[in-house]
Each structure stands twice: as structure tokens, then as C-alpha cells.
PyMOL CGO cylinders between C-alpha atoms (Angstrom):
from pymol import cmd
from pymol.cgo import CYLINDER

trace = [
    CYLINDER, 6.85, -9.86, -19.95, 5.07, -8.65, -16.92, 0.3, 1, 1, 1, 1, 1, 1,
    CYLINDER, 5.07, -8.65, -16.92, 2.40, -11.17, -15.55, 0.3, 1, 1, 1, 1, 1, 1,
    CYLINDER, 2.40, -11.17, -15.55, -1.28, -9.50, -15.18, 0.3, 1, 1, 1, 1, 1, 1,
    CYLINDER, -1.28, -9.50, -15.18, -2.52, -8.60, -11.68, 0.3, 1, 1, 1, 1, 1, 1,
    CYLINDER, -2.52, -8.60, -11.68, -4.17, -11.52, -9.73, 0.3, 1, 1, 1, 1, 1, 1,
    CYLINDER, -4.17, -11.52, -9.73, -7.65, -11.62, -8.72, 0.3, 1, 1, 1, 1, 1, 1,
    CYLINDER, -7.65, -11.62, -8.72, -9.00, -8.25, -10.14, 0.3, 1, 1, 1, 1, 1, 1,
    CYLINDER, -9.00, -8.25, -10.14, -12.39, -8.07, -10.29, 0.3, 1, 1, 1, 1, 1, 1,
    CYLINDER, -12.39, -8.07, -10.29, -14.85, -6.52, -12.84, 0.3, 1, 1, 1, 1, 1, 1,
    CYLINDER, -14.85, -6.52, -12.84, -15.29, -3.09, -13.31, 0.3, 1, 1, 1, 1, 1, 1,
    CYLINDER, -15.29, -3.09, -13.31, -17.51, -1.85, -10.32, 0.3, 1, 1, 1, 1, 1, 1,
    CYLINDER, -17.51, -1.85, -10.32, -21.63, -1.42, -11.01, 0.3, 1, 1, 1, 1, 1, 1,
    CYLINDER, -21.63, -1.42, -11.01, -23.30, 1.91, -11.17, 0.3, 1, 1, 1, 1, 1, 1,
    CYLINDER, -23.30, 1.91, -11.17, -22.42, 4.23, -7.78, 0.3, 1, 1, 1, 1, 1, 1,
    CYLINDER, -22.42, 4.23, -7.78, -24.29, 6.85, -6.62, 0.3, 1, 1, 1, 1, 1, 1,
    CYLINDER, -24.29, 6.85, -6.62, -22.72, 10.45, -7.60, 0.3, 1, 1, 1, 1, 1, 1,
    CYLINDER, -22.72, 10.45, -7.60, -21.73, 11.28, -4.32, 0.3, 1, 1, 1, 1, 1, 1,
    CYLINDER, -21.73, 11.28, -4.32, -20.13, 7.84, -3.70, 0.3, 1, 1, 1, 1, 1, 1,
    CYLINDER, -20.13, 7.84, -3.70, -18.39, 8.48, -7.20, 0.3, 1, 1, 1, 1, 1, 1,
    CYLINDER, -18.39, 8.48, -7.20, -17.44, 12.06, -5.80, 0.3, 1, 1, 1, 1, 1, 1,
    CYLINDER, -17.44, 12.06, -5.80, -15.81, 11.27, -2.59, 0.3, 1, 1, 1, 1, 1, 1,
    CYLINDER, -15.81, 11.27, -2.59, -14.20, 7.85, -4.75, 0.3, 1, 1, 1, 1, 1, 1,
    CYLINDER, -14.20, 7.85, -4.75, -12.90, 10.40, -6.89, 0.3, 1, 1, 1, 1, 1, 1,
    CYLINDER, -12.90, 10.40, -6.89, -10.93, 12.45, -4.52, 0.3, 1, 1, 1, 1, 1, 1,
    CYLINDER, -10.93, 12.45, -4.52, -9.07, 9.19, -2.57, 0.3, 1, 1, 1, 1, 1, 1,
    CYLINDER, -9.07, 9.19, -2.57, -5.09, 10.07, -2.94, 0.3, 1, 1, 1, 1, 1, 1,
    CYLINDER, -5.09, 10.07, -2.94, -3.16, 7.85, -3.98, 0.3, 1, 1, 1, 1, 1, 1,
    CYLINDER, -3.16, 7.85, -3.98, 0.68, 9.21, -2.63, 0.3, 1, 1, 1, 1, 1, 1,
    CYLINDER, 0.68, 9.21, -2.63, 0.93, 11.66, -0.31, 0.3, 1, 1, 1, 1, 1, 1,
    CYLINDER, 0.93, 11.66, -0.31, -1.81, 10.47, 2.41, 0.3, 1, 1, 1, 1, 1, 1,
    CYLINDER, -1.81, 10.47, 2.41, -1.38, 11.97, 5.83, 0.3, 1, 1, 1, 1, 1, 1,
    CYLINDER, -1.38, 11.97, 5.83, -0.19, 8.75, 7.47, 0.3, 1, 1, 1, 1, 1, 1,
    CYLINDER, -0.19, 8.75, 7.47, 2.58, 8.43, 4.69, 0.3, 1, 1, 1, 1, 1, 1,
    CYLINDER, 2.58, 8.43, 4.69, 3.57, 11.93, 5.38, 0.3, 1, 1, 1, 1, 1, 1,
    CYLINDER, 3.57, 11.93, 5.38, 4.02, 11.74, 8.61, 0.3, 1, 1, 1, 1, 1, 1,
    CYLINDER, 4.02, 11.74, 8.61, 6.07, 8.69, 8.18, 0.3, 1, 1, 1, 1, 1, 1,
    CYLINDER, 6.07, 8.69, 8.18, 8.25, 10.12, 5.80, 0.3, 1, 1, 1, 1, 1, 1,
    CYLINDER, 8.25, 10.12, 5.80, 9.06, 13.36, 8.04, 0.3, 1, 1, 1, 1, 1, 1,
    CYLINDER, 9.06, 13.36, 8.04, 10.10, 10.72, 10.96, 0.3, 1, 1, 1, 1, 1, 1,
    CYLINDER, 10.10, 10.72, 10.96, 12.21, 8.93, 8.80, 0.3, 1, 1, 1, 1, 1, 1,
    CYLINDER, 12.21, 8.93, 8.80, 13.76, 12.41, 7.37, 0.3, 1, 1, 1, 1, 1, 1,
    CYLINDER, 13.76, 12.41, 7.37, 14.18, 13.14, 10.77, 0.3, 1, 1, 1, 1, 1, 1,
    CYLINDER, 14.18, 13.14, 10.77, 16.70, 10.08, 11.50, 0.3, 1, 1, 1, 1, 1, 1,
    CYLINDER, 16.70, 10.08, 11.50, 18.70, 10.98, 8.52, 0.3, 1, 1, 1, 1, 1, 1,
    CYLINDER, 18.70, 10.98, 8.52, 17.24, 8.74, 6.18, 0.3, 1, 1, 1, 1, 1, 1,
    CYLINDER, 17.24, 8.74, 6.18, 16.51, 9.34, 2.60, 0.3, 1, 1, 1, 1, 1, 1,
    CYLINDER, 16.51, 9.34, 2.60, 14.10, 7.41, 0.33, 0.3, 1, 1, 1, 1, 1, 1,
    CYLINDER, 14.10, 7.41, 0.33, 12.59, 7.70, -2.95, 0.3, 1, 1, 1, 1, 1, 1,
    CYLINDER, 12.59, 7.70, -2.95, 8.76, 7.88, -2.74, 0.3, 1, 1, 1, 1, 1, 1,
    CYLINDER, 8.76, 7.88, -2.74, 6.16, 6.90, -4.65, 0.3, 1, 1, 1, 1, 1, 1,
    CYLINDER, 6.16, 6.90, -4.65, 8.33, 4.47, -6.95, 0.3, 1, 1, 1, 1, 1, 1,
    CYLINDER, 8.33, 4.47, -6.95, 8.12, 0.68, -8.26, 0.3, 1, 1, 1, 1, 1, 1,
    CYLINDER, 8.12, 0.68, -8.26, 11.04, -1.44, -6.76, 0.3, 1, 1, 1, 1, 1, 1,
    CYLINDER, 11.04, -1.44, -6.76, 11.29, -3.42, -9.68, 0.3, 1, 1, 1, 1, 1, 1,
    CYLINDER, 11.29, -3.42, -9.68, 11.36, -2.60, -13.30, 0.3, 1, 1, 1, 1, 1, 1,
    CYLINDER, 11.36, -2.60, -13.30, 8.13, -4.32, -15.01, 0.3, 1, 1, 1, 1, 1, 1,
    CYLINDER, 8.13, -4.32, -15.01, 6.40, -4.69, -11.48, 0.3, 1, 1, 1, 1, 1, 1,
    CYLINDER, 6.40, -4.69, -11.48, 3.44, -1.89, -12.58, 0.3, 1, 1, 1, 1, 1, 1,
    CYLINDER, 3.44, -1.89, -12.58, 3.19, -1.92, -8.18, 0.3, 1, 1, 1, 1, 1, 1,
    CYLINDER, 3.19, -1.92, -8.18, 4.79, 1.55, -6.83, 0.3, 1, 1, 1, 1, 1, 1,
    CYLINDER, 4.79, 1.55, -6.83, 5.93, 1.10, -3.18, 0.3, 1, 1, 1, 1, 1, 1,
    CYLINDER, 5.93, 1.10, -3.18, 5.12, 4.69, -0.98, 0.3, 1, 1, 1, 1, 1, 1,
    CYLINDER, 5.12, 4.69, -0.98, 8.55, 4.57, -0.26, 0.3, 1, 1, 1, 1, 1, 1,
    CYLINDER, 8.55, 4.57, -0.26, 11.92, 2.66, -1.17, 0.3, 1, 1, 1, 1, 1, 1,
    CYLINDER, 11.92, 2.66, -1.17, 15.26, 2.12, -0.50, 0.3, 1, 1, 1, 1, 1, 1,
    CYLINDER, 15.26, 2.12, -0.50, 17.03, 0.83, -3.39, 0.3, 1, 1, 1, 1, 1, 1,
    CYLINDER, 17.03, 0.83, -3.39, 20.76, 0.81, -2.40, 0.3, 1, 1, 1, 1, 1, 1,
    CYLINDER, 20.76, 0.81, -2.40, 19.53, -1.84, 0.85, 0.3, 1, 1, 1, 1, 1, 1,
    CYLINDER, 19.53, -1.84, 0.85, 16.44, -3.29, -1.57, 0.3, 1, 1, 1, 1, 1, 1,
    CYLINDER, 16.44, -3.29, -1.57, 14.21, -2.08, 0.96, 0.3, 1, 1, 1, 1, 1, 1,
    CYLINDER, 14.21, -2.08, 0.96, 10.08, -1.24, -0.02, 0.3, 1, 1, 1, 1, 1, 1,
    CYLINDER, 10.08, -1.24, -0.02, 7.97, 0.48, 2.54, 0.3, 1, 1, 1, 1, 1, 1,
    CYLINDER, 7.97, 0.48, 2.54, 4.25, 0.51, 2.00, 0.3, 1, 1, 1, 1, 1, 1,
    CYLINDER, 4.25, 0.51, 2.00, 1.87, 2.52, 4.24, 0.3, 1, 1, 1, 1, 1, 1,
    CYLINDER, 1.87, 2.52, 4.24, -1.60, 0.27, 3.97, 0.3, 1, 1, 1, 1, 1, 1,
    CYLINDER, -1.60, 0.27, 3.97, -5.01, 2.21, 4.58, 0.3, 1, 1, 1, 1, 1, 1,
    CYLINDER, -5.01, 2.21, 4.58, -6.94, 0.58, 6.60, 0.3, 1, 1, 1, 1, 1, 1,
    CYLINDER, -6.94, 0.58, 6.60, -10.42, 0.23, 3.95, 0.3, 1, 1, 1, 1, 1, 1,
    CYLINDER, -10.42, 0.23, 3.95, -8.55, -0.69, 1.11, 0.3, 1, 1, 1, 1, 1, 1,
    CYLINDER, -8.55, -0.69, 1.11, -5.81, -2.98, 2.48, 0.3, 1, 1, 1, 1, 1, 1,
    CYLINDER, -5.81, -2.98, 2.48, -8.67, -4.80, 4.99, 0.3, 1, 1, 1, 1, 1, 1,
    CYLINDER, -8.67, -4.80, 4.99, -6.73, -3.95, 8.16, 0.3, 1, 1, 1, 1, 1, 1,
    CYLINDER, -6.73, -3.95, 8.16, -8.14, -6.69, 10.96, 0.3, 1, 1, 1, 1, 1, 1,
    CYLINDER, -8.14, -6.69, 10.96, -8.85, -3.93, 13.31, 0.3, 1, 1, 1, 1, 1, 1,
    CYLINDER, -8.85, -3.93, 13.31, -10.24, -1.43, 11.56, 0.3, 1, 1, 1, 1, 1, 1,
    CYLINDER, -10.24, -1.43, 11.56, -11.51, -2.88, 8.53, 0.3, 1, 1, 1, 1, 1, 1,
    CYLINDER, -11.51, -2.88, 8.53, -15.20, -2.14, 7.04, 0.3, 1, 1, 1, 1, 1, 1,
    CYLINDER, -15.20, -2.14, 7.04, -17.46, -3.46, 4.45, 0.3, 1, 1, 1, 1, 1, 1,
    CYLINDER, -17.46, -3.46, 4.45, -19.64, -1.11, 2.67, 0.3, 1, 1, 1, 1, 1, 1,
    CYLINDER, -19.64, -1.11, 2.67, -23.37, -2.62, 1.82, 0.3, 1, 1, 1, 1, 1, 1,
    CYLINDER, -23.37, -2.62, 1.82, -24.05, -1.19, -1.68, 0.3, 1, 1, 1, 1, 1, 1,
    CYLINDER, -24.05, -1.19, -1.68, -22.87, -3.24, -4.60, 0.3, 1, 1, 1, 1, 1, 1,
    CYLINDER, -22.87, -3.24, -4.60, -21.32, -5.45, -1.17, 0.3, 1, 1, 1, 1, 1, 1,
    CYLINDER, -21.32, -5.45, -1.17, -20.50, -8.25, -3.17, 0.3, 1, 1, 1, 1, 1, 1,
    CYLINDER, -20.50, -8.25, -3.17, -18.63, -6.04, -5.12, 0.3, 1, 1, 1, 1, 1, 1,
    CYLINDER, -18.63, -6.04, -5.12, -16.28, -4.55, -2.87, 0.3, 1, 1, 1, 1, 1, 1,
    CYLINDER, -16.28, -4.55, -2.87, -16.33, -7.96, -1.04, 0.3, 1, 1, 1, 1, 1, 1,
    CYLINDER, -16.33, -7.96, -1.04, -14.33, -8.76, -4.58, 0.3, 1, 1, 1, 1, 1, 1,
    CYLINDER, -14.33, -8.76, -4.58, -12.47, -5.76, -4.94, 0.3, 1, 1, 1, 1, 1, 1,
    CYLINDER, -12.47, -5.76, -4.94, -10.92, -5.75, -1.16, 0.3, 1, 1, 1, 1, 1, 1,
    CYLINDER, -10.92, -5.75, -1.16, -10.23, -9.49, -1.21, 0.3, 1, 1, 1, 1, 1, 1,
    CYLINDER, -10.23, -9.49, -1.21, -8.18, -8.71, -4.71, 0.3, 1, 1, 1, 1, 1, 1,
    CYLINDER, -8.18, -8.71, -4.71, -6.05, -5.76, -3.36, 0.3, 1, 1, 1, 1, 1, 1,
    CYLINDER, -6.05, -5.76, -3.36, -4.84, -8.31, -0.39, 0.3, 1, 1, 1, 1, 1, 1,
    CYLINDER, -4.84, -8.31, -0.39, -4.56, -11.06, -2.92, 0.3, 1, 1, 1, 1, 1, 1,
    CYLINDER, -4.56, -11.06, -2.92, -2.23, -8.34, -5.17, 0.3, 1, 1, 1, 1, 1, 1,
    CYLINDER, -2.23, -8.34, -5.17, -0.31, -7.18, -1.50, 0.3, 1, 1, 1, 1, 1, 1,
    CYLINDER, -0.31, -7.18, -1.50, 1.16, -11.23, -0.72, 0.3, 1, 1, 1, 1, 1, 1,
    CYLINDER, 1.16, -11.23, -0.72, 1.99, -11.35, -4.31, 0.3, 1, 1, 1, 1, 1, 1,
    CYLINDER, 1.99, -11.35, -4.31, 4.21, -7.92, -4.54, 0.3, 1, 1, 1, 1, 1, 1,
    CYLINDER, 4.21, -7.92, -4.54, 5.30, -9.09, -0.99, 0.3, 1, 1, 1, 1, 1, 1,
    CYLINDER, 5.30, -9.09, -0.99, 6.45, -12.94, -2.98, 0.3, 1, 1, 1, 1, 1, 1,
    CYLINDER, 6.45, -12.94, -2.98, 7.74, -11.66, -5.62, 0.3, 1, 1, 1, 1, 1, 1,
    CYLINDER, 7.74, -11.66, -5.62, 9.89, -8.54, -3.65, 0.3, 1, 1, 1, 1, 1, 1,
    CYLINDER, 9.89, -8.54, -3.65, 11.37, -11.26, -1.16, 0.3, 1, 1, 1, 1, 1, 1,
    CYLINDER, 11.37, -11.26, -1.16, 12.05, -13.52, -4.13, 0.3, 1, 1, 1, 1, 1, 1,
    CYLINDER, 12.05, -13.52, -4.13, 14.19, -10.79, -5.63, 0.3, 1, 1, 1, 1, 1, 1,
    CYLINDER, 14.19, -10.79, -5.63, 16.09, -9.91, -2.70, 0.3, 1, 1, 1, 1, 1, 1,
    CYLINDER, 16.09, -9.91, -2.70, 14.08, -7.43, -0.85, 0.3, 1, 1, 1, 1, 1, 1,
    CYLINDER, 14.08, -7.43, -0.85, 12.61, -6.92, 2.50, 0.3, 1, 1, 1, 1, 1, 1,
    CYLINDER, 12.61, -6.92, 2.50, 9.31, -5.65, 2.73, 0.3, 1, 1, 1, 1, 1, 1,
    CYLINDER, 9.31, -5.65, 2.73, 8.08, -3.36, 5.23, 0.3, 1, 1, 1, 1, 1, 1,
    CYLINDER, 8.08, -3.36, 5.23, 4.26, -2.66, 5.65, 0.3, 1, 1, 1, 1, 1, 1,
    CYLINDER, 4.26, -2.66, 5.65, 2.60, -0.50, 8.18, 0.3, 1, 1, 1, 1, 1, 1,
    CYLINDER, 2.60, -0.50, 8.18, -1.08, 0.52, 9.01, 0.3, 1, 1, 1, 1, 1, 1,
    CYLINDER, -1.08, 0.52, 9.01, -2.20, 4.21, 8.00, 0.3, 1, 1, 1, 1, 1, 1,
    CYLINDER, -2.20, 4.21, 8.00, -3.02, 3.71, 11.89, 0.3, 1, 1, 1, 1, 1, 1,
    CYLINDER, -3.02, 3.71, 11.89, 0.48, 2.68, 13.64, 0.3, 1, 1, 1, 1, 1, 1,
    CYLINDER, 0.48, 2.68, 13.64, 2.26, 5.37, 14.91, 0.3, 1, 1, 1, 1, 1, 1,
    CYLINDER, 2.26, 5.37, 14.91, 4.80, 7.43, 12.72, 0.3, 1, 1, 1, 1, 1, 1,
    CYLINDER, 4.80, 7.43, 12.72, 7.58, 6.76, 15.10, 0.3, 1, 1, 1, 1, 1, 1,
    CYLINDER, 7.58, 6.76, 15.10, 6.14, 2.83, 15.64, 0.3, 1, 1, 1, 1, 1, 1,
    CYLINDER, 6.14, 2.83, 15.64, 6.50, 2.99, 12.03, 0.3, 1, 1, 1, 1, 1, 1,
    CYLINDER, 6.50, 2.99, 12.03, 9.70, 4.55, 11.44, 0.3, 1, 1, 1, 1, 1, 1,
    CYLINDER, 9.70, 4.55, 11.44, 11.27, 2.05, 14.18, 0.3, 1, 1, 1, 1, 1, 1,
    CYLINDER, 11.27, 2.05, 14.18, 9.85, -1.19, 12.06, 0.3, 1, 1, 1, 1, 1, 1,
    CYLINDER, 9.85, -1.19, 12.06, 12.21, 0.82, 8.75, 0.3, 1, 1, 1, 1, 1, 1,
    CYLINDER, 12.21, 0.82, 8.75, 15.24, 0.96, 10.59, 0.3, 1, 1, 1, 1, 1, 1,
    CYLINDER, 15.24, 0.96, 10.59, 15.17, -2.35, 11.67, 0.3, 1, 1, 1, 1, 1, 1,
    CYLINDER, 15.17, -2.35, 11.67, 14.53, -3.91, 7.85, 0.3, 1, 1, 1, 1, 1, 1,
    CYLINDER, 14.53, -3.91, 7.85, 17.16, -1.81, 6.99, 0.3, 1, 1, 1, 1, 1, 1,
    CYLINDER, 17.16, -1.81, 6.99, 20.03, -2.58, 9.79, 0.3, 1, 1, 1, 1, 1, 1,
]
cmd.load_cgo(trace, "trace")
């Protein structure tokens, strides 16, 4: 039976429409930064499934994965993943999204726990890092 997501927090007060809007429109595959990863690794000769949960009854999709070498990749945005560089904290309903940020970190270590206690290696890079930075820190985990 899969176990429920740690730390989420309750559904998010009233927004403003435009904050709703531009929420609205966020991708969630297929960012620019995973992109451009993905056409560096395709470059190398690698292959990869994208967008797809490593484990069966893990409702967490890795942006890309090598199953064959149990390999996950996950590209992290910077806002949602609370990158220590570029990381910022919005001041309506700031509580809130001090919550809702601390929860998607809290849900990263625990796909990263339970991915290494299955066997895999887990690669994560900023939306920031460089494609080919990125693409180097792959073929590593998977050599």
C-alpha cells in the first residue's frame, strides 16, 4: 500500500487572480532547463524515459530515468525545490508557502531514501546548472 506524502500542507488560502493565473500556467515536464538537459544527454547517445515514476506505487515521477542502470534524474527549479542560491519567499499568505516549500524538500529526501533503499542512484540538478554540468553529473551515476 503506498504510504501518503510527508509534510503536505493545507490547501493554500485565497490568491489573487493573477497570482492564480500565472500559478496556473507553471509546467510541470517539459521546462526549458529539462529540455536542454535532455538534448545534451541525446547528444552523448543516451536514451531515457522522461517524465516517469521509478518505482511502481511511488505516485513521484522522476523528469527522467534510466531503468535498465536504476538511475532517476530530477531537474529541481529553483522556487519550488528552495535552491540555497537562488531561492525566494513570496510575502502573501508567507506562512503558507513557508509550509508548502519546506514540504516539497521534506517529499525530495524521502523519494531520494526510499530510491537509494531500492537500489537506485539519484541524480538531482538545479534548473540553473549548466546542461552540459548537468549531463556530466548523469554519466557519472551511470558509469
Amino acid at each position: 500500500m503506498p504510504q501518503p506524502d510527508p509534510g503536505r500542507p493545507p490547501a493554500s488560502p485565497q490568491t489573487d487572480s493573477a497570482t492564480s493565473a500565472r500559478l496556473s500556467k507553471q509546467r510541470r515536464r517539459d521546462t526549458k532547463p529539462e529540455v536542454a538537459l535532455r538534448r545534451e544527454l541525446h547528444s552523448r547517445g543516451l536514451r531515457y524515459f522522461v517524465d516517469r515514476a521509478p518505482l511502481k506505487g511511488l505516485r513521484r515521477r522522476a523528469d527522467l530515468v534510466f531503468p535498465r542502470r536504476k538511475v532517476a534524474v530530477y531537474v529541481d527549479g529553483c522556487f519550488w525545490h528552495s535552491c540555497p542560491i537562488h531561492a525566494t519567499h513570496p510575502r502573501n499568505n508567507a506562512q503558507w508557502w513557508a509550509d508548502k516549500l519546506a514540504a516539497n524538500v521534506t517529499r525530495d529526501r524521502d523519494t531520494d531514501a526510499r530510491l537509494i533503499a531500492e537500489g537506485w542512484t539519484v541524480v538531482r540538478v538545479w534548473e540553473h546548472e549548466d546542461p552540459a554540468d548537468a549531463a556530466e553529473k548523469v554519466v557519472a551515476a551511470l558509469a
